[in-house]
GULUMTI-875058 format. One record per atom (N, C-alpha, C, O): residue number from 0; x, y, z; residue in one letter. Coordinates in nm, 2 decimals, always signed. Each point is the difference from the previous one (the first is absolute). Layout:
[NUM,[X,Y,Z],'a']
...
//
This chain:
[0,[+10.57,+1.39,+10.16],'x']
[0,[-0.10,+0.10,-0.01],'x']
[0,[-0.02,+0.03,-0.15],'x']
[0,[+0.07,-0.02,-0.10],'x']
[1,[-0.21,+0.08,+0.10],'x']
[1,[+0.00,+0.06,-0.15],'x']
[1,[-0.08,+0.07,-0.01],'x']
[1,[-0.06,+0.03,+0.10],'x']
[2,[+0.01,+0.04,-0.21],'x']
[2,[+0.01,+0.15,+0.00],'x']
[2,[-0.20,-0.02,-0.07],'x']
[2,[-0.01,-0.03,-0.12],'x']
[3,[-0.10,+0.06,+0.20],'x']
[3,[-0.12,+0.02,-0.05],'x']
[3,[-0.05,+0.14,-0.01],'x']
[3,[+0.05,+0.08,+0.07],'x']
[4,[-0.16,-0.04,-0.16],'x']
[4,[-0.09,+0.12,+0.03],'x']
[4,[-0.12,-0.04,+0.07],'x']
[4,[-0.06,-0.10,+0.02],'x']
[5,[+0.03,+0.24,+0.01],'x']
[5,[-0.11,-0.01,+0.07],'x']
[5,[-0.09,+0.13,-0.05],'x']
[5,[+0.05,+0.11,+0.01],'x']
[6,[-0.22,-0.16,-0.08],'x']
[6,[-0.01,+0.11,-0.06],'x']
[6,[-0.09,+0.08,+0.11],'x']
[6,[-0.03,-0.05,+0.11],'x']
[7,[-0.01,+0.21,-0.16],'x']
[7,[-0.13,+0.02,+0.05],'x']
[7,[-0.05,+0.13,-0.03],'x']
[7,[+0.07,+0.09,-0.04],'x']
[8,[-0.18,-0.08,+0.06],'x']
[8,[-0.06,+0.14,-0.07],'x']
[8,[-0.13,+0.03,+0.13],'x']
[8,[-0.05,-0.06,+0.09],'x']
[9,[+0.04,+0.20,-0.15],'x']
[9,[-0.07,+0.08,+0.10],'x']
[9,[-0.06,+0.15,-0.07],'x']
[9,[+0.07,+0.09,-0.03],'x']
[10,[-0.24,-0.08,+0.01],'x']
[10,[-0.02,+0.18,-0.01],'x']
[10,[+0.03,+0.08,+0.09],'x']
[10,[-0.02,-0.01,+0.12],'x']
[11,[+0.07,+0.10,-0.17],'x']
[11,[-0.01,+0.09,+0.04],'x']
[11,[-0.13,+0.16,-0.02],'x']
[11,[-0.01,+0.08,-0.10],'x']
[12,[-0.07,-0.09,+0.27],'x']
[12,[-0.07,+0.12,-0.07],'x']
[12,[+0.07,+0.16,-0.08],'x']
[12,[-0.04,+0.04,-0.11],'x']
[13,[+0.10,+0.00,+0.17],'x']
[13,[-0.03,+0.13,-0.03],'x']
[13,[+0.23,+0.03,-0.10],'x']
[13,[+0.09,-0.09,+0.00],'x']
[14,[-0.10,+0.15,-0.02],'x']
[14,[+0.18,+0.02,-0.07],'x']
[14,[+0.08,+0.16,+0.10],'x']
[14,[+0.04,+0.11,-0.03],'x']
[15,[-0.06,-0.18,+0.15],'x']
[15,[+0.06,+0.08,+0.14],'x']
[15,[+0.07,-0.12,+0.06],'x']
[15,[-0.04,-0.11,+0.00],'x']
[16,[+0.20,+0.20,+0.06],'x']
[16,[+0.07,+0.00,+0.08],'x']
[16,[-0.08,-0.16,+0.10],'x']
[16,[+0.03,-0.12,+0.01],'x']
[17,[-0.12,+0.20,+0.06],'x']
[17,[-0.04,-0.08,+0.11],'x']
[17,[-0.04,-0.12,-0.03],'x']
[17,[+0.03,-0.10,+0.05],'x']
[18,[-0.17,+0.12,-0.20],'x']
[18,[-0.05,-0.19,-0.04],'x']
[18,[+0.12,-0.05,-0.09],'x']
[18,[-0.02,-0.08,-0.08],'x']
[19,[+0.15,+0.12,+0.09],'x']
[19,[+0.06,-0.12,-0.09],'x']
[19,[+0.07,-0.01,+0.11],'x']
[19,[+0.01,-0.12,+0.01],'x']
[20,[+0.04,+0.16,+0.10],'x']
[20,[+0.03,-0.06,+0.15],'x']
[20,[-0.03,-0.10,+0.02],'x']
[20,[+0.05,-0.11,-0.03],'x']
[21,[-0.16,+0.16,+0.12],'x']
[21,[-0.10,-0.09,+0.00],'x']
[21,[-0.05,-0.16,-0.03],'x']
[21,[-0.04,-0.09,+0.07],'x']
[22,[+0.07,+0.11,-0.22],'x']
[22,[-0.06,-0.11,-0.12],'x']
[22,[+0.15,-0.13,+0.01],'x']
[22,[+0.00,-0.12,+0.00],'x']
[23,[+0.08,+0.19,+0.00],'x']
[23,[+0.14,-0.04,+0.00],'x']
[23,[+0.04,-0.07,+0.11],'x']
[23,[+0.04,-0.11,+0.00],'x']
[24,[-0.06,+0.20,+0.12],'x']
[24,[+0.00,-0.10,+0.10],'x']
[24,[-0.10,-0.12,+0.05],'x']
[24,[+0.00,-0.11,+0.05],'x']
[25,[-0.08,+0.20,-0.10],'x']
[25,[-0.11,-0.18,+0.00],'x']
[25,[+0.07,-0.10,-0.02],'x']
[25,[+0.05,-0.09,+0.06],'x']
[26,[-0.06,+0.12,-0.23],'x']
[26,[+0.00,-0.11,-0.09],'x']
[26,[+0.16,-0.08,+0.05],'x']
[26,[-0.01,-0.13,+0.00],'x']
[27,[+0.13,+0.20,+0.03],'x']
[27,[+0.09,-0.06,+0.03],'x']
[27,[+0.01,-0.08,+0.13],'x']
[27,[+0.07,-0.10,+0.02],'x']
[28,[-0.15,+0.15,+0.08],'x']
[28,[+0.02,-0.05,+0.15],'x']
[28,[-0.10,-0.10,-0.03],'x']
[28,[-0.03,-0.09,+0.08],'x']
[29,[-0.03,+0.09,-0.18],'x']
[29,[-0.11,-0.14,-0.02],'x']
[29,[+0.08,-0.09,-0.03],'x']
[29,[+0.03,-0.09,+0.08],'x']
[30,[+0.00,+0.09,-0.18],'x']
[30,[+0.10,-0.09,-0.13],'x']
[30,[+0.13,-0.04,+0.17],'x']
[30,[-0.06,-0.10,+0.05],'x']
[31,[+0.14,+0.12,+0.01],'x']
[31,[+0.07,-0.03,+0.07],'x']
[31,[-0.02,-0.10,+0.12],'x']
[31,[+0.07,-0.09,+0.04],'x']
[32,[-0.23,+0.17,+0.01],'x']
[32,[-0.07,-0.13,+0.09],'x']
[32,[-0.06,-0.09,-0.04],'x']
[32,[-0.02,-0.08,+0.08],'x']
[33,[-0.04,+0.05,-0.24],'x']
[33,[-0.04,-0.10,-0.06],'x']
[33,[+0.09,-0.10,+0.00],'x']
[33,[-0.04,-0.11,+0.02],'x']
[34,[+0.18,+0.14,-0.04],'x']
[34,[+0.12,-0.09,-0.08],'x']
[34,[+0.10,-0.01,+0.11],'x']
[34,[+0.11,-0.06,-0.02],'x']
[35,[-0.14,+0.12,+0.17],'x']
[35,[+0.10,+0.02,+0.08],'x']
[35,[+0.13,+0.00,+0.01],'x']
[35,[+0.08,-0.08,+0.05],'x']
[36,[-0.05,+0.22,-0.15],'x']
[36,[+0.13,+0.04,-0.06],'x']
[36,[+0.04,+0.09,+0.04],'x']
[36,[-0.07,+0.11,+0.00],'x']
[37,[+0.20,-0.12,+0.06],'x']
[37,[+0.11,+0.07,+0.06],'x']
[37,[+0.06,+0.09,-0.05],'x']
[37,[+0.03,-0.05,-0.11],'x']
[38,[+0.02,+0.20,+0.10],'x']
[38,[+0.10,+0.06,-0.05],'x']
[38,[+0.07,-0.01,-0.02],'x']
[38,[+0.03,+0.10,-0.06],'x']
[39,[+0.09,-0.19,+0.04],'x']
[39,[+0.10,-0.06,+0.04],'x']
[39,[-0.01,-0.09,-0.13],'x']
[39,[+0.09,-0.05,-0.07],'x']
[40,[-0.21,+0.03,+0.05],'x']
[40,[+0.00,-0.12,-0.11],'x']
[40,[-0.05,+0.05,-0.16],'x']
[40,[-0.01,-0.08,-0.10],'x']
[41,[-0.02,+0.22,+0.11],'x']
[41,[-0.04,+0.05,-0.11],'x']
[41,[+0.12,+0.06,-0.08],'x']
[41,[+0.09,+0.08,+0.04],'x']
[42,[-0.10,-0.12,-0.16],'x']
[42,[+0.09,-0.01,-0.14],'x']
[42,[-0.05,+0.14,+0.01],'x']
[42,[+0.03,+0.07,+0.10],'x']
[43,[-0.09,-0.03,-0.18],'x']
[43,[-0.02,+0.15,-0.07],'x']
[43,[-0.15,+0.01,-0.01],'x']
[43,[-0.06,-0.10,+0.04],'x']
[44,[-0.02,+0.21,-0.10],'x']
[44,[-0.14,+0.03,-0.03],'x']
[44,[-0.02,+0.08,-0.05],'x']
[44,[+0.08,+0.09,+0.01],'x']
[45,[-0.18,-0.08,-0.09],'x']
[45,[+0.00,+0.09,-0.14],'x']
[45,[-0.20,+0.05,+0.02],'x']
[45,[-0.08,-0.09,-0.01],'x']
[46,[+0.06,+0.17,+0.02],'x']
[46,[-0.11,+0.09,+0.03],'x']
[46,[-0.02,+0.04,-0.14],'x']
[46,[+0.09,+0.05,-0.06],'x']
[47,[-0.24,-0.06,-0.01],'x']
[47,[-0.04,+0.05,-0.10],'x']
[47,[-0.15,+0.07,+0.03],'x']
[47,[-0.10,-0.05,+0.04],'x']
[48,[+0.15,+0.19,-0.09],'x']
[48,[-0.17,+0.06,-0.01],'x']
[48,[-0.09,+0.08,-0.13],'x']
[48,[+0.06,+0.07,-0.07],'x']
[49,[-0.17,-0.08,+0.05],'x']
[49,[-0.07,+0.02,-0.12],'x']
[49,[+0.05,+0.13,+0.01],'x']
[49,[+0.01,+0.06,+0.11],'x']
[50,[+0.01,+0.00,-0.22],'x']
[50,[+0.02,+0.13,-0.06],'x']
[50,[-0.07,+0.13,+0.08],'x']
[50,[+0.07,+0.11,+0.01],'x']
[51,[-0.24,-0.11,+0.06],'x']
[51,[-0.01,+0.11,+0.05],'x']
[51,[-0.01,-0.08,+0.16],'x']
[51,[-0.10,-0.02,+0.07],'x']
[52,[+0.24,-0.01,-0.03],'x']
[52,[+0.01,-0.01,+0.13],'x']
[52,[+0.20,+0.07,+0.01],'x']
[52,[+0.09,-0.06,-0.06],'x']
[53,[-0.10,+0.20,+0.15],'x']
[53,[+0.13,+0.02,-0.10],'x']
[53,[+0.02,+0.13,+0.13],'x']
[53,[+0.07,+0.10,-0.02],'x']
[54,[-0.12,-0.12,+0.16],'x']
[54,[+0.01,+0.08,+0.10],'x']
[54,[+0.17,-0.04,+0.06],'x']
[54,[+0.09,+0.08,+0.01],'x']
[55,[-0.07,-0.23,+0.02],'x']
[55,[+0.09,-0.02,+0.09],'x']
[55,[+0.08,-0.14,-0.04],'x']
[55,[-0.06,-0.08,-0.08],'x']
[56,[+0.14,+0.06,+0.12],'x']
[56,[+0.11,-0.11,-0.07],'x']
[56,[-0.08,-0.10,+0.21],'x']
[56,[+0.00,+0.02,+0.12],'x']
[57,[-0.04,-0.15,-0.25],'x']
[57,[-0.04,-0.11,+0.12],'x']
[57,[+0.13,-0.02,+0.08],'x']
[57,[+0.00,+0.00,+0.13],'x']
[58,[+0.09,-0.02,-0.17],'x']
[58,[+0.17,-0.03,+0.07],'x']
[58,[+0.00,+0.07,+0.07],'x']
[58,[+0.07,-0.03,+0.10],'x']
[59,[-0.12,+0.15,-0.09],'x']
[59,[+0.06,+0.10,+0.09],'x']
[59,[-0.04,-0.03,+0.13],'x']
[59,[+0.06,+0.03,+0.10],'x']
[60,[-0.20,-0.09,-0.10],'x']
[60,[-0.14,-0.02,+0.10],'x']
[60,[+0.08,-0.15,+0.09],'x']
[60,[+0.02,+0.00,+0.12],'x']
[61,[+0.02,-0.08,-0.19],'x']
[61,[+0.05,-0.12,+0.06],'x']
[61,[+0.23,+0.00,+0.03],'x']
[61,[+0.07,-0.10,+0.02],'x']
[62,[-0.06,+0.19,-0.03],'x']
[62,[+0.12,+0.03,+0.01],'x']
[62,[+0.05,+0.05,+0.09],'x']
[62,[+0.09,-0.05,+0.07],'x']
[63,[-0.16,+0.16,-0.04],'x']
[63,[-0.02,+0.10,+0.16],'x']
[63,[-0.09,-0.07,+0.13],'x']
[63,[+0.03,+0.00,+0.12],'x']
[64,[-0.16,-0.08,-0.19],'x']
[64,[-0.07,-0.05,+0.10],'x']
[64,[-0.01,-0.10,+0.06],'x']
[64,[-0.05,-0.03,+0.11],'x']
[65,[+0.11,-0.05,-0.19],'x']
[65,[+0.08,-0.18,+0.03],'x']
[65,[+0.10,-0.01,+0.00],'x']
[65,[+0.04,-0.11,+0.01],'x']
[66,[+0.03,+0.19,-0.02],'x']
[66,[+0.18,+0.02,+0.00],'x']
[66,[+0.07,-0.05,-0.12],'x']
[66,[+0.12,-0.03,+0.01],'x']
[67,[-0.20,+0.00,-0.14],'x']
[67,[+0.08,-0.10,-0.08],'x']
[67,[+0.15,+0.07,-0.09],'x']
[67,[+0.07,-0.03,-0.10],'x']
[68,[-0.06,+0.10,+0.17],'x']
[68,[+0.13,+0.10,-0.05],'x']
[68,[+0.09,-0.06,-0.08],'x']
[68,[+0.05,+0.06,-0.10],'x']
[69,[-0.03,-0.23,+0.14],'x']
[69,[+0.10,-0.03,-0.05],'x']
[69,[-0.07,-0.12,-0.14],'x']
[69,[+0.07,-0.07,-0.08],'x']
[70,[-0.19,+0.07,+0.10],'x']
[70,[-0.02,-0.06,-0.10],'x']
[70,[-0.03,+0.03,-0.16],'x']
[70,[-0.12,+0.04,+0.00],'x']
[71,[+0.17,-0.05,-0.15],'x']
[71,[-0.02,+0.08,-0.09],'x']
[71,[-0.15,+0.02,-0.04],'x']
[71,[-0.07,-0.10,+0.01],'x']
[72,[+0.03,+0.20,-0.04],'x']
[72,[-0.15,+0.04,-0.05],'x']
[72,[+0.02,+0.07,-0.11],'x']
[72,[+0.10,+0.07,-0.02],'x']
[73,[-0.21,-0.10,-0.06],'x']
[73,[-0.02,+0.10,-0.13],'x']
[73,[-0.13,+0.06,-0.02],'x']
[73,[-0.07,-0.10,+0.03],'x']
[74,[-0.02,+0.21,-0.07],'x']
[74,[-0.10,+0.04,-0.01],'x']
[74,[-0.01,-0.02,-0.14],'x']
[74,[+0.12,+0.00,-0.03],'x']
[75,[-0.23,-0.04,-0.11],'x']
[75,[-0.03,+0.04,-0.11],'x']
[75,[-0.13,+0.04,-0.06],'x']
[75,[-0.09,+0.03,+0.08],'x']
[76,[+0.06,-0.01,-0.18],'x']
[76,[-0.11,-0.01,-0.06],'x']
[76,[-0.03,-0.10,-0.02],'x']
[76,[+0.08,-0.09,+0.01],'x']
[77,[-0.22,+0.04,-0.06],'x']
[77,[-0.05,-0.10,+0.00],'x']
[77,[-0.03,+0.01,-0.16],'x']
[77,[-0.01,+0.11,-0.06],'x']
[78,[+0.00,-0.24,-0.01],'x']
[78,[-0.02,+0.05,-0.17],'x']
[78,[-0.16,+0.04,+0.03],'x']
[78,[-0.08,-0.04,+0.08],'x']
[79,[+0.06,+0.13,-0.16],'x']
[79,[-0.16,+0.09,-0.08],'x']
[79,[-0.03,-0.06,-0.04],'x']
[79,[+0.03,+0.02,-0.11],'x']
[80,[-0.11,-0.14,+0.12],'x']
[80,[-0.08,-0.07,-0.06],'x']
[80,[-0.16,+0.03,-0.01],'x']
[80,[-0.07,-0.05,+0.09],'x']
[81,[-0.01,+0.12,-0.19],'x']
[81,[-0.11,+0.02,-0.04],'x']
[81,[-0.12,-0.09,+0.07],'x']
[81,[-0.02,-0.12,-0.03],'x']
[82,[-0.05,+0.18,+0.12],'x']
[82,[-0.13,-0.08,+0.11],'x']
[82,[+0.06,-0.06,+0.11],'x']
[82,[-0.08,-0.05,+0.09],'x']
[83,[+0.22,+0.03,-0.08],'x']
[83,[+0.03,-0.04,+0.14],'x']
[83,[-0.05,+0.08,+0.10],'x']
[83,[-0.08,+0.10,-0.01],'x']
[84,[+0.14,-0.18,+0.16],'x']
[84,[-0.04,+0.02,+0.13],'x']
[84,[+0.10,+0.17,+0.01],'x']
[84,[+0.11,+0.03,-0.01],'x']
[85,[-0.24,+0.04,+0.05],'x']
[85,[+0.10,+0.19,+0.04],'x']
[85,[+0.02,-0.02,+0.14],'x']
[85,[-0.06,-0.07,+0.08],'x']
[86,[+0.18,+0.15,-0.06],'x']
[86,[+0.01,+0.02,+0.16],'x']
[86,[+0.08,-0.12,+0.08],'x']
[86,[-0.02,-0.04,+0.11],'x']
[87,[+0.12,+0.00,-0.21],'x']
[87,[+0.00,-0.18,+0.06],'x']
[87,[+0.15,+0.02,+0.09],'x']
[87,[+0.05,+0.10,-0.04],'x']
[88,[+0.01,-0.15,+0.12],'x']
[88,[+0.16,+0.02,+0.04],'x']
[88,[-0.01,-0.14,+0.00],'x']
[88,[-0.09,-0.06,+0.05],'x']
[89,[+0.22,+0.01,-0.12],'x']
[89,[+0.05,-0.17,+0.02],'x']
[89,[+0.07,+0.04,+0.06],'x']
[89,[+0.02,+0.11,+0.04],'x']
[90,[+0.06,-0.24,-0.02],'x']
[90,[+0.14,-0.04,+0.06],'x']
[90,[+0.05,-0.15,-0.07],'x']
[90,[-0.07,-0.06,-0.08],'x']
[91,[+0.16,+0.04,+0.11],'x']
[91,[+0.06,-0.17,+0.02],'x']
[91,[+0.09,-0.01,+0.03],'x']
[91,[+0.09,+0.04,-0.08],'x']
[92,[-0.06,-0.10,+0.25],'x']
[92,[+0.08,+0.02,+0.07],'x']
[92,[+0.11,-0.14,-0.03],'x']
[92,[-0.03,-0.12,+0.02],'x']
[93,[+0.12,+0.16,-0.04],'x']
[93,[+0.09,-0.18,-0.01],'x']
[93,[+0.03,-0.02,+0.11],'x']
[93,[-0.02,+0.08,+0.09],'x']
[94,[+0.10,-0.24,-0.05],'x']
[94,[+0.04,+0.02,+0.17],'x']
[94,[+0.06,-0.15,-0.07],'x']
[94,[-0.01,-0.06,-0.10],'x']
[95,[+0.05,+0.06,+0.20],'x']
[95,[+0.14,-0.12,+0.01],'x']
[95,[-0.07,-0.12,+0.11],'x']
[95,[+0.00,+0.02,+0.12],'x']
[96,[-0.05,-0.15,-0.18],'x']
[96,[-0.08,-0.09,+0.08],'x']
[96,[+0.02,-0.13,-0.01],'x']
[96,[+0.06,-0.04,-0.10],'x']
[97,[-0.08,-0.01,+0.15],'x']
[97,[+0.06,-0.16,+0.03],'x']
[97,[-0.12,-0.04,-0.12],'x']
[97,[-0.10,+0.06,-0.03],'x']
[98,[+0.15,-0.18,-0.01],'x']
[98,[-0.03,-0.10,-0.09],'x']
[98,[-0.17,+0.00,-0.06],'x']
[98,[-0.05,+0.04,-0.10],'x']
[99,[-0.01,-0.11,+0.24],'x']
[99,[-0.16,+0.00,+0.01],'x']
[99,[-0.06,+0.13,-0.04],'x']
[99,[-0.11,-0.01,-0.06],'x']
[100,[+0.17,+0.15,+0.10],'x']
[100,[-0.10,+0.07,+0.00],'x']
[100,[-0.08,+0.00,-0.08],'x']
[100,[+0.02,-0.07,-0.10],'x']
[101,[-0.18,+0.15,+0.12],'x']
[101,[-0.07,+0.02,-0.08],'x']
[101,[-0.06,+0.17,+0.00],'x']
[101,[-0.07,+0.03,+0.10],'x']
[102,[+0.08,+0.04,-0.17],'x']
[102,[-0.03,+0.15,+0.03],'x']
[102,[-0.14,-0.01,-0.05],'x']
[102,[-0.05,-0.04,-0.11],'x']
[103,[-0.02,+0.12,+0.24],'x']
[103,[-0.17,+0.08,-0.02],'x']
[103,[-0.01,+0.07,-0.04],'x']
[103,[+0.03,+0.09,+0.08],'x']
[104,[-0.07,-0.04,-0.18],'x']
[104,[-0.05,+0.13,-0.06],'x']
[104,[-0.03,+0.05,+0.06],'x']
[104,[-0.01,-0.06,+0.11],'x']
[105,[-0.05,+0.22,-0.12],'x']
[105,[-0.03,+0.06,+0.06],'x']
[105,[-0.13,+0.11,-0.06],'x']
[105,[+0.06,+0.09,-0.05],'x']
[106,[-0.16,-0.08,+0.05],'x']
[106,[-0.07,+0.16,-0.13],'x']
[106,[-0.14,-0.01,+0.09],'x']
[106,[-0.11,-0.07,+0.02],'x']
[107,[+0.16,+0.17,+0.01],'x']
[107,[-0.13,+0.11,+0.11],'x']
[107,[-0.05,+0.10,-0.07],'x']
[107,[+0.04,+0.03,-0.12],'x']
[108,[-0.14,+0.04,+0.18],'x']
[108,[-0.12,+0.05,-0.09],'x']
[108,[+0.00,+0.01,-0.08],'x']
[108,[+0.05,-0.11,-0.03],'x']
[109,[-0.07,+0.19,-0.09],'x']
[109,[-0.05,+0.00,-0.11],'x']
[109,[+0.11,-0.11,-0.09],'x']
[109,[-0.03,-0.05,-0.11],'x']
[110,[+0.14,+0.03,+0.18],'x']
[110,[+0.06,-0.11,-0.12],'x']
[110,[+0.01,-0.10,+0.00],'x']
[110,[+0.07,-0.07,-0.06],'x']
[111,[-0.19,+0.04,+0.16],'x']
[111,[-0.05,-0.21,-0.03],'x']
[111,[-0.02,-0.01,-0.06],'x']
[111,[+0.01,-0.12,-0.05],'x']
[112,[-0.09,+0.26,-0.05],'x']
[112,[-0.03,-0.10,-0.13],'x']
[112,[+0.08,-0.04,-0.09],'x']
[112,[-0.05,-0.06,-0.10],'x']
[113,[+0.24,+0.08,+0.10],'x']
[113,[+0.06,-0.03,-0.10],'x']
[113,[+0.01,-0.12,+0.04],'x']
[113,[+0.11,-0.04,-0.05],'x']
[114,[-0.19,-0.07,+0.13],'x']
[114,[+0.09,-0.10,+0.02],'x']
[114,[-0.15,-0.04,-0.09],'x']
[114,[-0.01,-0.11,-0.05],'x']
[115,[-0.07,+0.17,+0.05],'x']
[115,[-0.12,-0.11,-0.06],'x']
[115,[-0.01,+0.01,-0.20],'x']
[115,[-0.09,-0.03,-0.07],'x']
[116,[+0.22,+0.09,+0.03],'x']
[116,[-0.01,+0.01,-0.14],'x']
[116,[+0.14,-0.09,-0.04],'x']
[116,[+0.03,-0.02,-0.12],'x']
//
């Protein structure tokens, strides 16, 4: 086995409790059925959000609601970078995969466009 990421990003509308839920579980129950990845197989994940998204820790949303209790998570800031994408929550989930894999990205609404720059 060996050890890949898997990236992904997602807006979020509003900086409430409920749209970074929401946004979070999307974006992760997407990224999982893209790549048909198991709990069991995920290394760790690291959640980053732009500066005014600052309601609710993403880990908390996939911890309690997918059970990943035992898996490590981290929440951060995202670097401030002047004209970037506002409102953004990443992720990049690592996971433990046989040889071939190949990981799908992942970036729904407003963050398709980071894949076009």
């Amino acid at each position: 086995m060996i050890s890949k990421g898997i990236r992904g990003a997602i807006t979020v509308e509003n900086n409430t409790v409920e749209d970074i839920r929401n946004a979070t579980l999307e974006l992760v129950e997407t990224i999982l059925k893209e790549n048909s990845i198991k709990k069991d197989n995920i290394s760790h994940v690291i959640f980053t959000l732009t500066d005014d998204l600052n309601a609710a820790f993403p880990a908390k949303f996939v911890r309690l609601e997918l059970d990943w209790s035992e898996v490590a998570m981290i929440c951060c800031h995202e670097l401030d970078v002047p004209n970037s994408l506002r409102k953004c929550l990443r992720v990049l989930i690592v996971v433990n995969v046989g040889e071939g894999f190949e990981p799908k990205f992942v970036y729904l609404k407003g963050a398709e466009k980071l894949r076009q720059s």
